[in-house]
C-alpha positions in Angstrom: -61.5 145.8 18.1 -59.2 144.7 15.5 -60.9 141.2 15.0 -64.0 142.8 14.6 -62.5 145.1 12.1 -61.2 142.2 10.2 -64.8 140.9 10.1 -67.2 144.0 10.0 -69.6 144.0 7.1 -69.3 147.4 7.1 -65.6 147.7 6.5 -64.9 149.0 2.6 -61.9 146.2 2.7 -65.1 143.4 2.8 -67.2 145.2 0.2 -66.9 143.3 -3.0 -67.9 145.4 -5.9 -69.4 142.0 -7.3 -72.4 141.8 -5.6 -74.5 144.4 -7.0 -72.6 143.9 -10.8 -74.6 142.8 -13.6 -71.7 140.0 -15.2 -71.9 138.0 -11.6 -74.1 135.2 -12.2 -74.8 133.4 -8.5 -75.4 130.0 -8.6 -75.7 126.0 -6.8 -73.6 123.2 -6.3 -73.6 120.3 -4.1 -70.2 119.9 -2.5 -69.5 116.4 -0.3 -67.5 117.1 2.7 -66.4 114.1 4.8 -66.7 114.7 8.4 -65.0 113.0 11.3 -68.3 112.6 13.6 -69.6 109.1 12.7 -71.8 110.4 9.7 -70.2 110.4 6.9 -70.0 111.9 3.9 -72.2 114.5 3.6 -73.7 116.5 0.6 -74.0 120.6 1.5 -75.7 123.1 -1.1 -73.1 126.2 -1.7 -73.5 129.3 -3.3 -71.2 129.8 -6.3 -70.3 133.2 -7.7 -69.0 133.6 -11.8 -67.7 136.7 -13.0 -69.3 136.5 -16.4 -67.2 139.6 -18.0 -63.8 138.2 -16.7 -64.7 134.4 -17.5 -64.0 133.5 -13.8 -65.7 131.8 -10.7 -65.2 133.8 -7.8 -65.8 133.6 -3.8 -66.8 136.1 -1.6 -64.5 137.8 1.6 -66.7 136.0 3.7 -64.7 132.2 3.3 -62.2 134.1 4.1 -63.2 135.3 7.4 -65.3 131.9 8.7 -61.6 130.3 7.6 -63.4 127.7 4.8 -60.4 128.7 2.7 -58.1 126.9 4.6 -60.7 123.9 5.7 -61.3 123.4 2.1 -59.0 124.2 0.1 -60.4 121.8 -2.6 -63.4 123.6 -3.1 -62.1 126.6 -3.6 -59.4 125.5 -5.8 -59.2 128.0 -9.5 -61.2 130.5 -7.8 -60.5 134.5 -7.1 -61.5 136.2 -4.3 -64.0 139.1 -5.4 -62.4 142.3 -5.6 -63.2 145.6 -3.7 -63.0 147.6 -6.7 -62.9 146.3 -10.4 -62.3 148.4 -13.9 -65.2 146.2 -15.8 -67.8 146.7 -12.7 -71.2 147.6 -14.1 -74.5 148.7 -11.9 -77.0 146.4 -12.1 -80.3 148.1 -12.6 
């Protein structure tokens, strides 16, 4: 029960109040992960979140629950992780 608490979708603590907030601005990138099973490197599309009020990129709870945040740590280098609840949040309508 409390692993599936940790990674519920409908636990408040993995609402980010970005997602439905006018100043995030989603995005593409390639990123170019080297993998240990004879093929190389390879080049994977990601989505990328910016926070367009506080002039930051962002990613969402769920690296943090499928543990990419510790398998790359480079690519998530001078982000933030979205917030639940934010001061400059703004309905998108």
């Amino acid at each position: 029960m409390v692993k599936h608490e940790f990674i519920c979708s409908m636990n408040p603590k993995n609402h980010a109040a970005c997602s439905d907030c006018v100043f995030l601005i989603e995005g593409q990138t390639e990123v170019h992960n080297e993998n240990n099973d004879g093929y190389g490197v390879r080049g994977v599309i990601q989505k990328t979140f910016y926070c367009e009020k506080l002039n930051k990129n962002m990613y969402p709870f769920k690296v943090v629950r499928k543990g990419l945040l510790e398998k790359y740590p480079e690519t998530f280098e001078g982000m933030e992780q979205m917030p639940n609840n934010c001061s400059d949040w703004n309905y998108t309508k």
